[in-house]
ROLUMZA-405267 format. One record per residue (C-alpha): x, y, z; residue in one letter; residue number from 1. Coordinates in nm, 2 decimals. Layout:
BEGIN
<<X,Y,Z>,A,NUM>
...
//
This chain:
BEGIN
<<15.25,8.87,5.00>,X,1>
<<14.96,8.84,5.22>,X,2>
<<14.84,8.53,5.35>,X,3>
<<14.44,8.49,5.43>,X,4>
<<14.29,8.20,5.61>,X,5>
<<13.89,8.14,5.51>,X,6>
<<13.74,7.91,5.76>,X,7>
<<13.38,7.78,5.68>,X,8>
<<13.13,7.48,5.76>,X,9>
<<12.87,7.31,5.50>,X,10>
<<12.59,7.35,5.78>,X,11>
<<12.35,7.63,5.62>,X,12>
<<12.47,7.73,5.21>,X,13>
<<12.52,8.08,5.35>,X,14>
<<12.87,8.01,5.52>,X,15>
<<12.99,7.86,5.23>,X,16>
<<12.84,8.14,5.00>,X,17>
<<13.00,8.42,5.20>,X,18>
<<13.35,8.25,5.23>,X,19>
<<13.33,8.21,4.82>,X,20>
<<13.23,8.56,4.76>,X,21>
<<13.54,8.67,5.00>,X,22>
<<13.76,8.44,4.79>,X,23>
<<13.65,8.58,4.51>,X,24>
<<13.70,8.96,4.60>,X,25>
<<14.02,8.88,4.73>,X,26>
<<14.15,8.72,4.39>,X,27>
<<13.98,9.02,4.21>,X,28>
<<14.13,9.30,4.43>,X,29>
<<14.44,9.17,4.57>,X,30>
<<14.58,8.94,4.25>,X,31>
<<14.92,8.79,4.31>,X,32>
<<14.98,8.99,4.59>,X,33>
<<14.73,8.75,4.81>,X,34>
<<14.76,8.40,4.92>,X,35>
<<14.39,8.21,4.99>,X,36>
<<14.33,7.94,5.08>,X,37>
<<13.96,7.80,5.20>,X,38>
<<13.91,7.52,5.43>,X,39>
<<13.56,7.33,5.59>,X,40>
<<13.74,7.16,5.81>,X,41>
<<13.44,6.96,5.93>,X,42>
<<13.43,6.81,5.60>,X,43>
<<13.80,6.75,5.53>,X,44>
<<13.87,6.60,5.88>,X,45>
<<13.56,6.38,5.92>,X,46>
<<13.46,6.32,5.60>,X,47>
<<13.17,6.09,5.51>,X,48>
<<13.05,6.11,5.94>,X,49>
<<13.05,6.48,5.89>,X,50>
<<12.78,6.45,5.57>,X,51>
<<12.60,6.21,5.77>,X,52>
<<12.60,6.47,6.07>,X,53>
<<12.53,6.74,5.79>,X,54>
<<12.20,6.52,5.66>,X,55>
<<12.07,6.52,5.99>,X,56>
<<12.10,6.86,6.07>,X,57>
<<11.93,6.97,5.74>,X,58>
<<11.66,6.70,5.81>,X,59>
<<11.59,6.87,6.17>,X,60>
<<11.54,7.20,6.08>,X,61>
<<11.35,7.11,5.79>,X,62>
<<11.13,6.85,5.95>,X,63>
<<11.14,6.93,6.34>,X,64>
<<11.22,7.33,6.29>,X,65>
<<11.06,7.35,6.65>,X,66>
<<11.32,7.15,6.80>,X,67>
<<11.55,7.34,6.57>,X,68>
<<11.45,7.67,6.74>,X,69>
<<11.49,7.52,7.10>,X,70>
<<11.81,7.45,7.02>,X,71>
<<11.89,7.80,6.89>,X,72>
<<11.77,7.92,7.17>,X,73>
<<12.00,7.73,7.42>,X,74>
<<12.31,7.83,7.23>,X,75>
<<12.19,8.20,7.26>,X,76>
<<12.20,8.14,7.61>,X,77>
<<12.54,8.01,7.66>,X,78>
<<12.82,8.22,7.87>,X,79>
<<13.12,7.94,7.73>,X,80>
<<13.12,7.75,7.45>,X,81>
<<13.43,7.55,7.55>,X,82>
<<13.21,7.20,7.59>,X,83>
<<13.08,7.24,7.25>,X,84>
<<13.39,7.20,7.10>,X,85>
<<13.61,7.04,7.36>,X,86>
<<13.54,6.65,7.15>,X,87>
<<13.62,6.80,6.84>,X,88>
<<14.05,6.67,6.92>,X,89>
<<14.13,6.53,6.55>,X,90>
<<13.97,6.85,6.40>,X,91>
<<14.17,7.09,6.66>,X,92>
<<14.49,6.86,6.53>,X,93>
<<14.42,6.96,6.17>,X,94>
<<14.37,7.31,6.25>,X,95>
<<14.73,7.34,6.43>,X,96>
<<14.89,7.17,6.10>,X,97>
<<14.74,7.40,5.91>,X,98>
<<14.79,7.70,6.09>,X,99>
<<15.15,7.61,6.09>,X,100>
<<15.15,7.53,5.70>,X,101>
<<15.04,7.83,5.59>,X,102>
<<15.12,8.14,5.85>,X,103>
<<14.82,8.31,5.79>,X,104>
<<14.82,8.70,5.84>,X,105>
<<14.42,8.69,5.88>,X,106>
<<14.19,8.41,5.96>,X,107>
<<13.88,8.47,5.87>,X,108>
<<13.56,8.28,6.03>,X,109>
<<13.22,8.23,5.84>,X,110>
<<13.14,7.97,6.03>,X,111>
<<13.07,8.06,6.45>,X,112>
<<13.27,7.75,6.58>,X,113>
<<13.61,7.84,6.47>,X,114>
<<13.72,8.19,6.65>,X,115>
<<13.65,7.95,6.97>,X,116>
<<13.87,7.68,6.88>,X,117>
<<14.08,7.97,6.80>,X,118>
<<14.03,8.08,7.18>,X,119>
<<14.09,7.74,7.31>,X,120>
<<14.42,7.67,7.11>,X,121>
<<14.59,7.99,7.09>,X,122>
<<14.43,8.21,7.35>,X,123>
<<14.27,8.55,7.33>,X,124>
<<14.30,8.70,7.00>,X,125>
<<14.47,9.03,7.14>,X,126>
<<14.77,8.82,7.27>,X,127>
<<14.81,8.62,6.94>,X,128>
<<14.95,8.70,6.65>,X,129>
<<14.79,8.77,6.31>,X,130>
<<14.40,8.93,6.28>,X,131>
<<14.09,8.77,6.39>,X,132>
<<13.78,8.84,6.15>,X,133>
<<13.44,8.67,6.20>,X,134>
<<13.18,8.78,5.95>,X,135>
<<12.85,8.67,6.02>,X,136>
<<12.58,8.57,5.79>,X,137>
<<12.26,8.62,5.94>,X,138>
<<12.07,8.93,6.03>,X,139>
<<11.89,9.05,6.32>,X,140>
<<11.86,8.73,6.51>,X,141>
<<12.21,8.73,6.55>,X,142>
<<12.28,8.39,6.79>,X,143>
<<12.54,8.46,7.05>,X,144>
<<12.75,8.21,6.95>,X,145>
<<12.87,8.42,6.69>,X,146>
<<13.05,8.71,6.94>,X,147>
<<13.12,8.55,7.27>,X,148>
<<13.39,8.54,7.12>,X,149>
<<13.78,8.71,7.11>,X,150>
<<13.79,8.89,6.76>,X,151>
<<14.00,9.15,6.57>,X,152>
<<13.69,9.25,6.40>,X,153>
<<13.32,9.12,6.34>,X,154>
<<13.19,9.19,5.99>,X,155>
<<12.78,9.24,5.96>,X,156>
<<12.55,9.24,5.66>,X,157>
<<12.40,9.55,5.82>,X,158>
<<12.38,9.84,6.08>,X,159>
<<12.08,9.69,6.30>,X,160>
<<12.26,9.35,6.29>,X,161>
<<12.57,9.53,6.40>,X,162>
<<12.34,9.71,6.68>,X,163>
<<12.27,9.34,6.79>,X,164>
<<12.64,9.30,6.86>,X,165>
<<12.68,9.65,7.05>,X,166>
<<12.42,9.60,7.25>,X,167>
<<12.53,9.32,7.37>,X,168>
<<12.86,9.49,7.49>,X,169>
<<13.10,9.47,7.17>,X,170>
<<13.28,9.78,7.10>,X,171>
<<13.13,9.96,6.76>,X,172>
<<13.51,10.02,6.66>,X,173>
<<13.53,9.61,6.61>,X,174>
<<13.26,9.62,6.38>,X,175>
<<13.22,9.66,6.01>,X,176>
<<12.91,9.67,5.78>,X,177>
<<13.02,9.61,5.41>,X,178>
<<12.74,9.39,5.33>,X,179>
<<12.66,9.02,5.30>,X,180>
<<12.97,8.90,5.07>,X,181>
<<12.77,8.82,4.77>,X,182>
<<12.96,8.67,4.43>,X,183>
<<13.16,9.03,4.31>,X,184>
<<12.94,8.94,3.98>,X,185>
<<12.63,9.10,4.16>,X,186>
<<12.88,9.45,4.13>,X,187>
<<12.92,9.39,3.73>,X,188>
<<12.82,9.64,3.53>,X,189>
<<12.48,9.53,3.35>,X,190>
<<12.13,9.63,3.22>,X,191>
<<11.92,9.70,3.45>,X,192>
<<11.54,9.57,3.49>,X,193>
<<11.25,9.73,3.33>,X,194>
<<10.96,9.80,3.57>,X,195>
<<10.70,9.55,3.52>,X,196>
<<10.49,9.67,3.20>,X,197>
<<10.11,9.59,3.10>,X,198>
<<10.29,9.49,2.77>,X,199>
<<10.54,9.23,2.86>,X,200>
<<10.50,8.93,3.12>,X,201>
<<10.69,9.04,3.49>,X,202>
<<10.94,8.78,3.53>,X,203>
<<10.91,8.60,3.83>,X,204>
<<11.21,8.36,3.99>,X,205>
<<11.07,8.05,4.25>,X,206>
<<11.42,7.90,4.36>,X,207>
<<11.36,7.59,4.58>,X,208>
<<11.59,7.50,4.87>,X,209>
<<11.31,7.36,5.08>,X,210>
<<10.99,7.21,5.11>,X,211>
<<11.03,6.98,4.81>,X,212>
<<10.80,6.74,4.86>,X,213>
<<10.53,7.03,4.78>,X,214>
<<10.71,7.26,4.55>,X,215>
<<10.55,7.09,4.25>,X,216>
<<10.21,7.20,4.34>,X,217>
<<10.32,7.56,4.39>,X,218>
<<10.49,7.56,4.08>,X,219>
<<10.18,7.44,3.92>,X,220>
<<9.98,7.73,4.07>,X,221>
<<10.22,8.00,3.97>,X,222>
<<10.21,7.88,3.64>,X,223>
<<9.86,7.95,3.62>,X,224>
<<9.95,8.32,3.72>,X,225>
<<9.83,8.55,3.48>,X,226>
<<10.10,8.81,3.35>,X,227>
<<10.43,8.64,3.47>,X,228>
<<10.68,8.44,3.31>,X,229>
<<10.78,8.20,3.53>,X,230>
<<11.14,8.06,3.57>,X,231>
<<11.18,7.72,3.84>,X,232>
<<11.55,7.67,3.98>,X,233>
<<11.58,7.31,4.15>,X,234>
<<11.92,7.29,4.23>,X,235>
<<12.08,6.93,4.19>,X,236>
<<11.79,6.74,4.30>,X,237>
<<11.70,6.48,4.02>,X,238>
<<11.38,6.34,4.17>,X,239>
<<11.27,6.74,4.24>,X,240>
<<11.37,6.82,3.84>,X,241>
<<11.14,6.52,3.73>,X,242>
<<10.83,6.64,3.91>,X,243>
<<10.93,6.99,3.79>,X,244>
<<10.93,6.88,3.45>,X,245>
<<10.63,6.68,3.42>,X,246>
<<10.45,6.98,3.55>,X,247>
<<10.60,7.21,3.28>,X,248>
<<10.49,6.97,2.98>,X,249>
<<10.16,7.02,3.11>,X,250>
<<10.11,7.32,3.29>,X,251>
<<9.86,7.60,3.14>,X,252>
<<10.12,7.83,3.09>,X,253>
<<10.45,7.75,2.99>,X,254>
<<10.80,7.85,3.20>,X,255>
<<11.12,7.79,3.22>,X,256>
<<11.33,7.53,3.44>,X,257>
<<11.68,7.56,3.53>,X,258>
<<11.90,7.32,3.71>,X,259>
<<12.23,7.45,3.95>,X,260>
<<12.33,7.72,3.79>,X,261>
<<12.62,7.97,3.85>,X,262>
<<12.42,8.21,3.67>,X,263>
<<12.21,8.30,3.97>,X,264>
<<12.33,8.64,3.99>,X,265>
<<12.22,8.68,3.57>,X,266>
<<11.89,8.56,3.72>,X,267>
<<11.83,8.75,3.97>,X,268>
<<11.93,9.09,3.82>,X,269>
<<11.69,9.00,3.51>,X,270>
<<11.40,8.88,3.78>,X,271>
<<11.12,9.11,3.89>,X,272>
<<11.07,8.89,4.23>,X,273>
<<11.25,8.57,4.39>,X,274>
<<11.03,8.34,4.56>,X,275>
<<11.24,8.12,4.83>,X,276>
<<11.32,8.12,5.17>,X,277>
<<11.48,8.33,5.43>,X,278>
<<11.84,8.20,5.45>,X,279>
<<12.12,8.42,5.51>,X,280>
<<12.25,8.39,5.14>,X,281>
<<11.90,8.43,4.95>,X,282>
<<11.76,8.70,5.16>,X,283>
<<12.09,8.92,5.11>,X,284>
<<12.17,8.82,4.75>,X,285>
<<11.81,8.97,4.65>,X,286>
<<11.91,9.28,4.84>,X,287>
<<12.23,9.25,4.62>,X,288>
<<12.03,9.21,4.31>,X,289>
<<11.81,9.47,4.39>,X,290>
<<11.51,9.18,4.36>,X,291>
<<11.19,9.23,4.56>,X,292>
<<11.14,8.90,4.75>,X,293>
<<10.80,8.67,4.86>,X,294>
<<10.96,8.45,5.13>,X,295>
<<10.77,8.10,5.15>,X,296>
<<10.94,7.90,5.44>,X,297>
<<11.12,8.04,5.78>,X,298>
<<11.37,7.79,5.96>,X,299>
<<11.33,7.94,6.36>,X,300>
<<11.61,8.07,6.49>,X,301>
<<11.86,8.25,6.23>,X,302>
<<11.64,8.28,5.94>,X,303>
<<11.38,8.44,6.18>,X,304>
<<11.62,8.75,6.16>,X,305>
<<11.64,8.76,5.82>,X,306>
<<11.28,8.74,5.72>,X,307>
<<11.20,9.02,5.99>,X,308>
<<11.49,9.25,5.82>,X,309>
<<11.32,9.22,5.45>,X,310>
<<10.96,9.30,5.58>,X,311>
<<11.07,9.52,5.84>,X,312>
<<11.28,9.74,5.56>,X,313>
<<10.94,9.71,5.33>,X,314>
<<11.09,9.48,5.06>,X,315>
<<10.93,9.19,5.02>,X,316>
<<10.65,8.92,5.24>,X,317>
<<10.62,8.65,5.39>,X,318>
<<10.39,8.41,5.28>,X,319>
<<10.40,8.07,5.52>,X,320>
<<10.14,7.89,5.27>,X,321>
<<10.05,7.86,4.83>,X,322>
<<9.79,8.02,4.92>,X,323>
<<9.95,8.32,5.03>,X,324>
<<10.21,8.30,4.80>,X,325>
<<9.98,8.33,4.52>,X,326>
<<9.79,8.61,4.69>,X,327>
<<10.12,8.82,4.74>,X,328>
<<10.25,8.76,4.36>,X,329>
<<9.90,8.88,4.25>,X,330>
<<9.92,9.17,4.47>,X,331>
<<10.26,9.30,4.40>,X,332>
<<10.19,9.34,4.02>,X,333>
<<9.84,9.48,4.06>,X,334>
<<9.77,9.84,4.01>,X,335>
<<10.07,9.88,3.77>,X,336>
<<10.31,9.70,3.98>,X,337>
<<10.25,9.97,4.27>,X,338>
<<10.38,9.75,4.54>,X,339>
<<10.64,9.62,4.33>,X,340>
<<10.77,9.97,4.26>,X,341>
<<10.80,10.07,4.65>,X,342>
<<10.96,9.74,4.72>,X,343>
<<11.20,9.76,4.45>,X,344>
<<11.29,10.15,4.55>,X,345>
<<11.33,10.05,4.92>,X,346>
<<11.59,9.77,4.81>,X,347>
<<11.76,9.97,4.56>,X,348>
<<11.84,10.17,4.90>,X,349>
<<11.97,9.88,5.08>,X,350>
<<12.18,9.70,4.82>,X,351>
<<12.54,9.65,4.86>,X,352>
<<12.64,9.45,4.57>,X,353>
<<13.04,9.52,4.60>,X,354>
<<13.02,9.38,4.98>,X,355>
<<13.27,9.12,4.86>,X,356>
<<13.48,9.38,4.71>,X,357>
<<13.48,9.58,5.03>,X,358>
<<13.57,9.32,5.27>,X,359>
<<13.86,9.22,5.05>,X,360>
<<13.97,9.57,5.02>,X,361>
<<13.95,9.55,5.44>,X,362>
<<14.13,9.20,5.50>,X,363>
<<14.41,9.37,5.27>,X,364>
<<14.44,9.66,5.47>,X,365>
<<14.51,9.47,5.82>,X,366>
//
């Protein structure tokens, strides 16, 4: 029996994404012969002061991304990150009971503050024992914070994100590049999507996860997009699905709305293009669905990487207003979806939707 110690933080959906797609390849590869157990321990130890912590950070870099990407920036430039989490006592006292409850064989970091508690209260991860893994969820602009660091291993979504970290001066034998861990049901056998055809409507998928307040209107507009079928995902957001619902009753065309939905990876597999923006777990699970992508917000700082890495690899745009948006949907499906076709070729090449399978095949290994 192998214990395995997922460590992760509600501050960006990616972290928790990644840590339940490694759960889940772990129960799907190693069965009963794996012990899991997932802990935020930011949320368990400080409870409703860590959701009011959590508010404001998600306010900040969706209202004041500027001052967002200043402080990015300052933690790229630290040597030590000792001070950050030197306050954090009643957390650190958590984490000991823990690690003494369950013994586990691998700890496993989604979230960039942990292996340095894990430096602080146990020392060097060479001269511990157990393995050390940090995967990190962002590409390209990977933030230092995430390998100044001790580590067993550092898992990437990719080889130039990995090049970030040897360039920097860690070994390439510590690093691994299985993938983003997306849910194991992006690796499910399924039908795959027709091209776009003059006959039938392309399916298009907007999933909002930020700017709210004008989502509405740009649903309204790509309703009025001629040869799509449009699906809106709001999440849990009542006020959001109200305003997203009026719109449909009245909208030229008609589309479809669905709520939060565990069916995202159905969606996205039966979706021609995802409009959203670049976070770490959007960007990659389109790259896991094989689903061209329009990007239509950019927090500075980590989701800078991630945006780069879909245009840079020719798979989708970025689009910073409607306007653009609606210019890019128009453009991908014109000329019988020639853009479309070289985007969704190019992804095809960069998909790794067993990443989650993969890692847990690794962390069994160690």
């Amino acid at each position: 029996m192998k214990n395995i110690l997922i460590l992760t933080a509600g501050f960006g959906e990616g972290h928790n994404s990644a840590a339940r797609g490694i759960r889940a390849g772990l129960a799907q590869i190693g069965g009963a012969q794996v012990r899991v157990e997932l802990h935020d321990l930011f949320s368990e130890t400080y409870g409703p002061a860590n959701d009011w912590v959590r508010e404001a950070y998600l306010g900040l870099i969706n209202h004041l991304p500027q001052a967002w990407a200043a402080v990015y920036r300052r933690l790229d430039r630290q040597k030590s990150y000792t001070p950050n989490i030197k306050p954090f006592f009643t957390l650190k006292k958590e984490f000991r009971h823990l690690l003494a409850r369950f013994e586990p064989d691998v700890i496993v970091s989604v979230y960039p503050a942990y292996p340095h508690m894990l430096d602080e209260m146990l020392g060097p991860a060479e001269r511990a024992c157990g393995k050390r893994v940090v995967v990190v969820t962002d590409s390209l602009s990977v933030n230092a914070i995430w390998y100044r660091c001790s580590a067993h291993y550092f898992l990437l979504p990719n080889e130039r994100s990995a090049t970030v970290l040897h360039e920097a001066g860690i070994a390439p034998e510590k690093t691994r590049t299985f993938g983003f861990p997306v849910s194991p049901e992006f690796a499910e056998p399924g039908l795959c999507r027709a091209p776009p055809s003059p006959n039938e409507r392309s399916r298009v998928l907007y999933l909002i996860n930020s700017r709210k307040s004008t989502a509405p209107e740009l649903a309204q507009r790509l309703a009025g997009v001629e040869g799509i079928q449009l699906t809106v995902a709001f999440g849990r957001d009542r006020r959001l699905r109200r305003s997203i619902e009026n719109i449909r009753h009245f909208a030229l065309r008609p589309f479809q709305t669905v709520g939060w939905s565990e069916e995202l990876p159905r969606l996205l597999r039966a979706s021609h293009l995802l409009i959203s923006k670049a976070g770490g777990a959007t960007v990659q699970e389109a790259f896991a669905a094989g689903c061209p992508m329009i990007v239509n917000h950019v927090i500075p700082g980590q989701e800078e990487g991630n945006a780069r890495y879909l245009v840079e690899m020719n798979c989708g745009r970025v689009a910073g207003t409607d306007d653009a948006v609606i210019a890019a949907v128009r453009a991908v499906f014109a000329d019988n979806s020639t853009l479309w076709r070289t985007w969704s070729k190019n992804i095809a090449e960069q998909s790794k939707p067993a990443a989650s399978l993969d890692i847990a095949r690794f962390l069994l290994s160690l």
